[in-house]
N, C-alpha and C positions, 0 to 999 in steps of 0.2 A: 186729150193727149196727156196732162199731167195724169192724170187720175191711172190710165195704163201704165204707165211710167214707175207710179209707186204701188201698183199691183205687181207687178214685173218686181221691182227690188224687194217685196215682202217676202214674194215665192221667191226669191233666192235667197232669202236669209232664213227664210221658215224651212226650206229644204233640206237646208246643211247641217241641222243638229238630229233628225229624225234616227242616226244610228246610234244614238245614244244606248249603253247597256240597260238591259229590261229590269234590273236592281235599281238604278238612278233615273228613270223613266217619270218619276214622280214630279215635286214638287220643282226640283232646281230645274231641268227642262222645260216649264214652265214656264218658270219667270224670267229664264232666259228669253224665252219666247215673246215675255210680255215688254221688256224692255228693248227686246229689237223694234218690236212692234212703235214703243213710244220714241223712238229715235224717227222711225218713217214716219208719222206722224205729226213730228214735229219738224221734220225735212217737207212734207206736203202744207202745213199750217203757215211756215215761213218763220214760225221761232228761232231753227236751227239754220243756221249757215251752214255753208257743205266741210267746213272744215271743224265744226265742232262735232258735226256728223262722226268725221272718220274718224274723228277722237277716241269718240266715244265706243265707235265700233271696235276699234281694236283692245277698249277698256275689255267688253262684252269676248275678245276673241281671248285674250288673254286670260280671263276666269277660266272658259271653256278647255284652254289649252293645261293652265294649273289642273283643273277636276281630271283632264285626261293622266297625266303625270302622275296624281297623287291616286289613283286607281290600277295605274301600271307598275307601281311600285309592289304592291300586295296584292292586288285584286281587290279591293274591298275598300271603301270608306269610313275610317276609325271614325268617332265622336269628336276630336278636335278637326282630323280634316274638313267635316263637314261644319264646323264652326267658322272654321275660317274661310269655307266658301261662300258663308252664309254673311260675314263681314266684308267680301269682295263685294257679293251683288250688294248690301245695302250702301256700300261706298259708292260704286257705279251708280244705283237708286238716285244719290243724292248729288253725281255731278249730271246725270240728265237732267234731275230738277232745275238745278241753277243754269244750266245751258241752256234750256227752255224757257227760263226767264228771266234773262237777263236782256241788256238793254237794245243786243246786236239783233236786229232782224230783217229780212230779206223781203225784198219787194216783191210778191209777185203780182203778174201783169192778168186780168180775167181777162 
């Protein structure tokens, strides 16, 4: 049952970025991808509580939402915007880290 459950919230998180423009299709889609991924991962492991969870999701939703912006402004990603998206995710990076390990974690029942 768990196991469908975080198949079920992967394919809804994995779904939602696939319109991404075919210019930024590369690496930042990516690793958005990869860090949604290590939030459900860590929701299925029991490291994350459901509330660092959405924390963290909305960290993840908020990059997404800046990269939309700063592409809607020009069309195009200058060299600092992509620097500074590049400092969003590794910020993000580093509060999944400590979310995943720190001391709070969830019991789950086999």
């Amino acid at each position: 049952m768990n196991q469908i459950f975080v198949l079920a919230v992967s394919l809804m998180f994995l779904g939602g970025g696939f319109a991404a423009p075919v210019a930024s299709a590369g690496t930042f889609h990516e690793r958005q991808v990869r860090q949604r991924a290590r939030i459900v991962a860590g929701l299925e492991s029991g490291s994350l509580v459901h509330r660092e969870a959405r924390k963290l999701r909305r960290e993840q939703l908020a990059i997404k939402n800046s990269k939309k912006r700063m592409v809607h402004n020009d069309g195009k990603l200058g060299p600092k915007e992509r620097s500074r998206l590049n400092r969003m995710q590794n910020r993000s990076s580093r509060h999944i880290f400590r979310a995943k390990h720190n001391a709070r974690r969830v019991n789950l029942r086999d």
